[in-house]
C-alpha positions, 0 to 999 in steps of 0.5 A: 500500500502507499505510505500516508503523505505520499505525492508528487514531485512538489515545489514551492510556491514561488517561495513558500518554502517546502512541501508535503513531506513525502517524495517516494513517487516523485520519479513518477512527476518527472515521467514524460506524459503519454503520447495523448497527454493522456493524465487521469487522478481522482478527488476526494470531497469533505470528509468532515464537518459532521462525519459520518463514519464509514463513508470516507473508508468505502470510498478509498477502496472504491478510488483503488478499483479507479486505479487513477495516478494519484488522488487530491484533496479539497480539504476538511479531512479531520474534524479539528476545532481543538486547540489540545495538541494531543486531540488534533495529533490523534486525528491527524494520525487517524487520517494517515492510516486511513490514506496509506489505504490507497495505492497511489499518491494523496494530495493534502489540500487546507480546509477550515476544519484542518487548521481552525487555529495557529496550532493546528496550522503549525502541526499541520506545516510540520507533517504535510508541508506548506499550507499552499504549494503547486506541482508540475506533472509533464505539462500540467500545472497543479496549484493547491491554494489555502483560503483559510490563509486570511489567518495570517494578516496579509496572508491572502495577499502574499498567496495571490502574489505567489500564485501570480508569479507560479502561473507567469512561470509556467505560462506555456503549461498545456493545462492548469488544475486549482484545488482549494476548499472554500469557492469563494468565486460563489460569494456576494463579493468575489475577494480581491485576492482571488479575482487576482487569480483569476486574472492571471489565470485568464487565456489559459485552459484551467478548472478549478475545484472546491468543497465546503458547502457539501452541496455539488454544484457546475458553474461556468465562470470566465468560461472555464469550469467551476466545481463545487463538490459534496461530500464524501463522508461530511455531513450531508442530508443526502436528499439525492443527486439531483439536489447535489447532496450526495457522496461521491468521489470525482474522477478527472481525465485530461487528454491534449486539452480536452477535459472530462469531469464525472462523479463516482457514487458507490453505486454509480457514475454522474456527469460532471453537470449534474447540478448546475446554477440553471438546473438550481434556479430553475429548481428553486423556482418549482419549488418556491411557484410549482409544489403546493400540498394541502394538509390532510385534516382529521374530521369527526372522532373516528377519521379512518379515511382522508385525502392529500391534494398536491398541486403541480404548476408549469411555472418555466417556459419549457415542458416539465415532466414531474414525478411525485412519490409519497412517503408516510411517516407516522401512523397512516399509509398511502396509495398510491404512493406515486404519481406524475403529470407531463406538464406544458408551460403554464399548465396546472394539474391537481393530483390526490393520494389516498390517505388510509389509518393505520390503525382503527382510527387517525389520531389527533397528530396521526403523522407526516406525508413525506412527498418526494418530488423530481422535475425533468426539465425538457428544453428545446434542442437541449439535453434535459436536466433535473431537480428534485427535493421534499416537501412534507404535509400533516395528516392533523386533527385542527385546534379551533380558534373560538369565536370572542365573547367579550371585546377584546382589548390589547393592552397586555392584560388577559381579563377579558380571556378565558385560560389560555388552553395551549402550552409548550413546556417541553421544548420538542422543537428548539432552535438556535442554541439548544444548550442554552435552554435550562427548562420551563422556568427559562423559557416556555409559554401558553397561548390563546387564539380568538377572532371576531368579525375584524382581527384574530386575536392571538395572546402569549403568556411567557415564563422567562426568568431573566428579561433580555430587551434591547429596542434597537436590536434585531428581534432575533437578538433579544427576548420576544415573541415570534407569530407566524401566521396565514390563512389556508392558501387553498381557501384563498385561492393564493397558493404559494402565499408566504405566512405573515411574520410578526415579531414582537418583543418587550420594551424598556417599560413595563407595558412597553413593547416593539413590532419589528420589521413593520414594512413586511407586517400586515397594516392594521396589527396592533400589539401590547406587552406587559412585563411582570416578575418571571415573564411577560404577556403579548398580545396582538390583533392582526386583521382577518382581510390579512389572511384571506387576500380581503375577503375576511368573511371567507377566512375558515382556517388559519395555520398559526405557529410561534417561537419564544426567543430566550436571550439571558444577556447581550451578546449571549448564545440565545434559544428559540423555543417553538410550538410547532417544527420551524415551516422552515426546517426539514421537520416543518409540514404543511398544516402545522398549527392547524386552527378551523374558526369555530362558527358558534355565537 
């Protein structure tokens, strides 16, 4: 097997002294190239940053069945973030054993999680080299760049300037590989330095390749191909391909100039387009305008029967093929569990699957539809790309929201409310740091929700043992009250319709509070706070027209869900403590916080 560390022959860059340690194979580097120019090595993407065991060991083996020339690096090959040099040794010894497994040369690339602190960039100098190098194969230029180098005051600055010289140096280089592990080409602002880079790169054939985000994505960029990768082991939800989670290893070949990219999974092989910005955009947008799921919800006491409605709406300007599979989660099946529709631009289908119980009966939360869905995007004379991803809907028995018997008055007092009949004690669905929550007394609360001819009302009562308020700081940054709130898009006819966001947080003075961000909350929202030992009470009206496009008379249901924000001191780690899953989060669902407006007097 080949020795940990091995690689080819390696110089300085253009004055960063040394190189990774070992040269058993550098004999290899001065080997004439084939008569083709014919050069073939593999990548390995992230194996850390949230490992999951396993992965980066069948993946070794796999790149030995390659059999390539060597094998490169982009980076985060230990999980680091420990200044204990007996820590950061035993993974660095853990990786070595684990990459003397191959059978040809290894490239160490820098990553965020292999020098997190000058320590471990000083060990890391003292086994593998330099923390930036590059290496001539036949004609081929290599160049290993280190983007966690800003360490260093100047240090950017200086890596460019190397670079700039390397590349003048070998101007007539028939082709040019960049490795590095954050692609900050992706960012809002490119660097200066980097885009120095670029412009020295520029009239040459060159790739370049990244990891870090764990997500696979092919941009073009100056007209030269861009990589992102996955994961090969890092933390992934490996949702599938075409969302570019996934693990793979990457296998490269170059003949004369011509460049060939194509993605190794265990059990297959990609093109090197598989996830691009079009295929992403295009992605997004189905997502965002084309993917509509009703809630399934439980009526009468005894429910064995029920109906999920998805919505499929051609929102590009090309034919979409889609298709949908649903997965149970929870005590319910489904049939069919998979369905599609040929979609013309601008068409729209609607598709039903069966929801059946379980058991005797679907109880009260009876669980979730995972619905798994997959675009095949047809452009003309082109070759068809694809996106996918989830979207999940609850098969719920809703809350009623009762109509008020007495006027109600926001100001933060609860007299003229009955008990508040909802309660979130445990904390089941916790955000932010969920270290910082220390229990009930910490952080927890009850509400209420009633509604008349003009608002609903909705009233928080917070147990919150230490009051954090800052006013001029964003709500998320201090104690207070998330309500996220929207009629049901189906009623309303406003399918793909965004739920109301109103944050609410304790003032300075005893009844004082503050409405935040109130450009993007409904006109006509009032709300009130009376802070008292041990907690505060919010109240807040929001007008009914807001939640059913104007027709407040049309308003049945409504989804409701709140977060209590829990910070203990300025500056500290802060927890936010929701009712129901984050609509945001992987666990949030469609008809989360159910609420059927009760039609009593």
């Amino acid at each position: 097997m080949y020795k940990a560390g091995c690689v080819l022959a390696v110089l300085a860059l253009c004055g960063c002294a040394g190189g990774p340690r070992h040269v058993e194979h550098a004999a290899a580097a001065a080997a004439p190239a084939a008569a083709c120019g014919r050069l073939q090595f593999v990548i390995i993407p992230d194996r850390t940053g949230g490992e999951r065991p396993g992965v980066f060991p069948r993946a070794l083996e796999a790149v030995n069945l390659l059999q390539p020339e060597f094998v490169m690096s982009v980076g985060d090959l230990i999980e680091g973030n420990s200044d204990d040099p007996r820590v950061v040794a035993a993974q660095y010894d853990e990786l070595e054993q684990l990459v003397a497994r191959l059978d040809v040369p290894f490239y160490y690339v820098t990553g965020n999680h292999d020098i997190s602190n000058p320590l471990m960039a000083r060990m890391w100098e003292e086994r593998f080299g330099p923390r930036y190098y590059y290496f001539v194969r036949g004609d081929v230029l290599f160049l290993c760049v280190n983007t966690e180098e800003g360490h260093i005051p100047g240090g950017l600055e200086l890596q460019a300037a190397r670079v700039c010289q390397t590349l003048a140096m070998y101007r007539d280089a028939r082709f040019t590989f960049v490795f590095m592990h954050k692609p900050v080409w992706a960012e809002e602002t490119v660097p200066a330095w980097w885009t120095r880079i670029e412009q020295a790169l520029a009239g040459r054939p060159y790739a370049v390749f990244a990891g870090h985000q764990h997500t696979y994505r092919k941009r073009v960029r100056h007209g030269r191909p861009y990589y992102s990768l996955a994961t090969c082991g890092g933390w992934s939800y490996l949702d599938g391909v075409y969302a570019g989670l996934f693990d793979h290893v990457t296998l490269v070949t170059l003949c004369g100039t011509n460049l060939c990219v194509v993605n190794v999974k265990v059990d297959g092989i990609l093109p090197d387009d598989v996830v691009t910005d079009e295929s992403v955009a295009y992605g997004q947008r189905l997502l965002a305008e084309g993917i509509h799921v009703a809630p399934v919800l439980v009526e009468g006491a005894a429910c064995e029967k029920g109906v999920l409605a998805v919505a499929l709406s051609n929102c590009v300007e090309m034919p979409v093929q889609m298709d949908i599979t649903v997965r149970a989660e929870g005590s319910v099946l489904v049939q069919p569990a998979h369905v599609a529709a040929a979609l013309a631009p601008g068409e729209m289908v609607i598709r039903t699957v069966d929801v059946v119980a379980a058991g005797s009966m679907m109880r009260e939360a009876a669980g979730t539809l995972a619905v798994d869905w997959q675009a095949r995007f047809e452009p003309r004379a082109r070759t068809p790309f694809y996106a996918q991803g989830t979207v999940r809907s609850g098969v719920v028995r809703p809350h009623t929201c009762p109509r008020a018997t007495k006027n109600v008055v926001i100001d933060g007092v609860l007299g003229e409310w009955p008990a508040l009949p909802l309660v979130c004690t445990n904390a089941a669905y916790v955000g932010l740091d969920r270290a910082a929550w220390c229990g009930p007394d910490d952080a927890s609360f009850r509400f209420g929700v009633q509604y008349d001819d003009e608002y609903v009302y909705v009233a928080v009562a917070v147990n919150d043992e230490l009051l954090h308020a800052a006013p001029e700081a964003h709500a998320g940054q201090q104690d207070g009250v998330e309500l996220w709130l929207q009629g049901n898009p189906w009623d309303a006819g406003a399918l793909g319709k965004k739920p109301w966001c109103i944050a609410v947080s304790p003032g300075t003075g005893a009844t004082a509070c503050v409405i935040h961000n109130k450009a993007h909350v409904p006109q006509g929202v009032r709300a009130a706070c009376h802070a008292a030992p041990g907690g505060y009470v919010i109240e807040c009206a929001v007008p009914r027209r807001a939640l059913s496009d104007g027709e407040g008379h049309a308003l049945r249901e409504l989804y409701l869900n709140l977060a209590v924000n829990d910070y203990d001191m300025a500056g500290g780690n802060g927890v936010q403590v929701w009712w129901q899953p984050d609509h945001r989060s992987r666990a949030g669902y469609c008809g989360a916080g159910a609420f059927r407006l009760s039609t009593a007097h």
